[in-house]
C-alpha positions as CSV (number, residue, x, y, z in Angstrom):
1,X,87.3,123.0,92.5
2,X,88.7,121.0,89.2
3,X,88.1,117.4,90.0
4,X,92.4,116.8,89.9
5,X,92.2,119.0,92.7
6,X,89.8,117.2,94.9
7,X,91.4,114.0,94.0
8,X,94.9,115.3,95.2
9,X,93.2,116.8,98.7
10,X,91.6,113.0,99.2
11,X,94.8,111.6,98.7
12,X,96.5,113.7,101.4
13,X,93.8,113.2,103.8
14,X,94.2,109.8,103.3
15,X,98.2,109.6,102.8
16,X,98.0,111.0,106.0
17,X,95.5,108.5,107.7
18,X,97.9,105.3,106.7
19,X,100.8,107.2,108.7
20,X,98.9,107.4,111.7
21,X,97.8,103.6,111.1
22,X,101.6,102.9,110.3
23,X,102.9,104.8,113.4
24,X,100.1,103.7,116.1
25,X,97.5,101.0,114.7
26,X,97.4,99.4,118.0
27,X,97.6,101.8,120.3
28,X,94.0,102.5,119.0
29,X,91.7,102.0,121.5
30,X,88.1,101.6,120.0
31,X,87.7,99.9,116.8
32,X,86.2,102.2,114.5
33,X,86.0,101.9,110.7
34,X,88.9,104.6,110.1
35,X,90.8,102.3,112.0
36,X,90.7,99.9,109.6
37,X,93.1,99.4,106.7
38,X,90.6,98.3,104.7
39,X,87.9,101.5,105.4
40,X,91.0,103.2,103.3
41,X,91.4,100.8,100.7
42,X,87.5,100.8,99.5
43,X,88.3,105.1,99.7
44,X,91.8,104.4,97.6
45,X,90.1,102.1,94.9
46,X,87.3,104.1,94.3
47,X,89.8,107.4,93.5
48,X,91.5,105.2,91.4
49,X,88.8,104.5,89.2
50,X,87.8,108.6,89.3
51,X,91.5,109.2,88.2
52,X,92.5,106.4,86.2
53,X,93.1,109.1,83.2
54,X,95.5,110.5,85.0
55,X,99.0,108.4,85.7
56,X,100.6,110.6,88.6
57,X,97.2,109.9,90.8
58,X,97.3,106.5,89.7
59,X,100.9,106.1,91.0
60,X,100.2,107.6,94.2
61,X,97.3,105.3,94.6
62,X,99.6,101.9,93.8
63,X,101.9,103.5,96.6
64,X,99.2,103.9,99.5
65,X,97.6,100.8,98.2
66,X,100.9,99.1,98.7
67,X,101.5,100.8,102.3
68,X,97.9,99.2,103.1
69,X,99.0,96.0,102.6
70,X,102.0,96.4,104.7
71,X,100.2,97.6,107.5
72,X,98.0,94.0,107.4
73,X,100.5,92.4,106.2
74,X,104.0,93.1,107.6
75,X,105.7,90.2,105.9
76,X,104.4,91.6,102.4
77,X,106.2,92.8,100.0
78,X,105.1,94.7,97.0
């Protein structure tokens, strides 16, 4: 598999992690890593330094990144 490829899998898997953490972050019951914000952004900035030839990953990236940061911080704006 072509490394865009794997990069654009990762990003759904974790595009669709931040939903779940927008829609229900404290309904979660045990406190596991993945039920962190920042477990995601560590897995978000380290794609963006695997894609950071490519502008359409980086894009995406800025745009979960920027989800992140509303999900700690709801007054944030970016």
């Amino acid at each position: 598999m072509s490394w865009y490829c794997e990069a654009e899998r990762e990003l759904l898997h974790i595009r669709r992690a931040i939903g779940l953490l927008e829609q229900a972050q404290h309904a979660f019951i045990n406190k596991s890593s993945v039920n962190d914000p920042a477990y995601w952004r560590v897995k978000l900035n380290k794609l963006r330094t695997q894609s950071m030839r490519n502008k359409v990953l980086e894009i995406q990236v800025d745009e979960l990144l920027a989800r992140l940061a509303l999900i700690q911080d709801p007054h944030c704006r970016k």
